[in-house]
C-alpha positions as CSV (number, residue, x, y, z in Angstrom):
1,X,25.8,28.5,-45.6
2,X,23.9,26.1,-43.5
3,X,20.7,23.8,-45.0
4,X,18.1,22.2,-43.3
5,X,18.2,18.6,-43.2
6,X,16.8,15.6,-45.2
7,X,14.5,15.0,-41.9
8,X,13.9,18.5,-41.2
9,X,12.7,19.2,-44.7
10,X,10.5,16.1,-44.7
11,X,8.7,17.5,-41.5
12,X,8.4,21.0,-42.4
13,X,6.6,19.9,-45.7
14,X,3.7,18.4,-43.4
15,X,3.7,20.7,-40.1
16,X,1.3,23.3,-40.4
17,X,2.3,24.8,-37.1
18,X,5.4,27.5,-37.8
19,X,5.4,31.1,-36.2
20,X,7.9,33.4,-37.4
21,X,9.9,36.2,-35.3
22,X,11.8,38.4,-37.0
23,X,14.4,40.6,-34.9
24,X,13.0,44.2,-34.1
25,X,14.8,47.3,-34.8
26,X,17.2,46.8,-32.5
27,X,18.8,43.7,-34.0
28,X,18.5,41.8,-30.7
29,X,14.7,41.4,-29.5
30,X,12.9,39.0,-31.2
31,X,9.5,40.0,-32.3
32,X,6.3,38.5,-31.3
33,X,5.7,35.2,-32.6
34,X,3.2,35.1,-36.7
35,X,1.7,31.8,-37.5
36,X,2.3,31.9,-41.1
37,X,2.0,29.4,-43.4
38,X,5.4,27.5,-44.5
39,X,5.9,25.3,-47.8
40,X,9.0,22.9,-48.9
41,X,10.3,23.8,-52.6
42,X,13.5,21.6,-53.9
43,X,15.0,21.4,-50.4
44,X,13.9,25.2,-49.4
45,X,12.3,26.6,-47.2
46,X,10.0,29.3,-47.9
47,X,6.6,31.6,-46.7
48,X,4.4,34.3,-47.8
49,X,3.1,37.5,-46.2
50,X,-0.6,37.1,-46.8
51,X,-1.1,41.0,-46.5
52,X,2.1,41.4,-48.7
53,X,4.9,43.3,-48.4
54,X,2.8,45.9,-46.0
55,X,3.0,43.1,-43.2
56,X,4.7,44.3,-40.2
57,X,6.7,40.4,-39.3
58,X,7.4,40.4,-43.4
59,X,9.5,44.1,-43.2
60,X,11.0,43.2,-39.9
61,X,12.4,40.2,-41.8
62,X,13.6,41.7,-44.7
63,X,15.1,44.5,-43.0
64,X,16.9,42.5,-40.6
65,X,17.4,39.4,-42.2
66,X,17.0,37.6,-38.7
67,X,15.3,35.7,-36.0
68,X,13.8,32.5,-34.9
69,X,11.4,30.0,-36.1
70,X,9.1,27.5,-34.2
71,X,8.0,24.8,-36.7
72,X,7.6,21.0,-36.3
73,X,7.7,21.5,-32.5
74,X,11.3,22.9,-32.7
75,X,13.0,26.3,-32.4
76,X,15.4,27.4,-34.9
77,X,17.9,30.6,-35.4
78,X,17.4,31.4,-39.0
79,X,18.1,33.7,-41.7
80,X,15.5,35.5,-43.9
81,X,16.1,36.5,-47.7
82,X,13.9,37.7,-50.6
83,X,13.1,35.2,-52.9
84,X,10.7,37.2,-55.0
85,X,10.9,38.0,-58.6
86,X,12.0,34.8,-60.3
87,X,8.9,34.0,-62.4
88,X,9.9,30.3,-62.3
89,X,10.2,29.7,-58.5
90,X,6.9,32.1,-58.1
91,X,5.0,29.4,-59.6
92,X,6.8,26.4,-58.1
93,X,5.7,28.3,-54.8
94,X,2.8,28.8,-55.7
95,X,2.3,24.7,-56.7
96,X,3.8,24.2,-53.1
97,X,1.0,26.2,-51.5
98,X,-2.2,24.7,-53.4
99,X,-0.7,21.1,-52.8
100,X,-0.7,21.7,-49.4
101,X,-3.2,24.4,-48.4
102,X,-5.7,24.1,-51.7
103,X,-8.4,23.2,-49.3
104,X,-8.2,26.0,-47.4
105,X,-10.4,29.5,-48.6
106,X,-7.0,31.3,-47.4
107,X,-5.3,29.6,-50.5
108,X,-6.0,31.5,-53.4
109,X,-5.3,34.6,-51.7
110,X,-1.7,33.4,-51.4
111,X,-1.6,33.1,-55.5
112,X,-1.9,36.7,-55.9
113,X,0.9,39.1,-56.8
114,X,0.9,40.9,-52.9
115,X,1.9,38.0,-50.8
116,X,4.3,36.2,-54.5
117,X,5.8,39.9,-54.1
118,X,6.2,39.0,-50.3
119,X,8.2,35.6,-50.7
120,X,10.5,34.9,-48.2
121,X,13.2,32.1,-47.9
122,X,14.2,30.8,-44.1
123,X,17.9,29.4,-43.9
124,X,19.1,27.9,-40.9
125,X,22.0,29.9,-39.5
């Protein structure tokens, strides 16, 4: 299994620029780019679907469990796994999202149990 780098992972915890593109249903075509929120939790990359598991790029990735990434001003193949349902990690996320989004209105939002239920962790493949 691959990880993201030292310098990667530095980079991602600042960038507030990622779009995600999960594969459509045909396993090839990459769907149409999501800015999404991204946060960096003990050398992990994760994101949310702010309208929860009803989002449209959040079932493409979790049915296909593939596409591409732009973050950081770089294009990545990459992987796409649950990583909802462990109470711990839910609220390390959800420490990783205030620290770096608080500001925002769109924060609290991202605290709630539809887009927690809707956490997602990008590998690079």
């Amino acid at each position: 299994m691959a990880q993201w780098s030292k310098e990667q992972l530095k980079g991602f915890a600042t960038a507030d620029d990622m779009h995600v593109s999960p594969f459509y249903d045909d396993g090839k075509t990459y769907g149409t780019p999501t800015w999404i929120w991204s946060v960096v939790n003990n050398d992990k990359l994760y994101v949310r679907a702010y309208n929860g598991q009803n989002s449209r790029w959040y079932q493409s990735a979790t049915k296909q469990h593939a596409g591409k990434i732009k973050l950081n001003g770089h294009e990545y193949e990459v992987s796409f796994n649950d990583a909802s349902g462990n109470k711990d990690l839910d609220e390390q996320i959800n420490k990783a999202y205030q620290n770096k989004y608080g500001n925002s209105s769109y924060c609290p939002p991202m605290l709630e149990a539809g887009p927690i239920s809707a956490t997602v962790e990008i590998e690079p493949k």
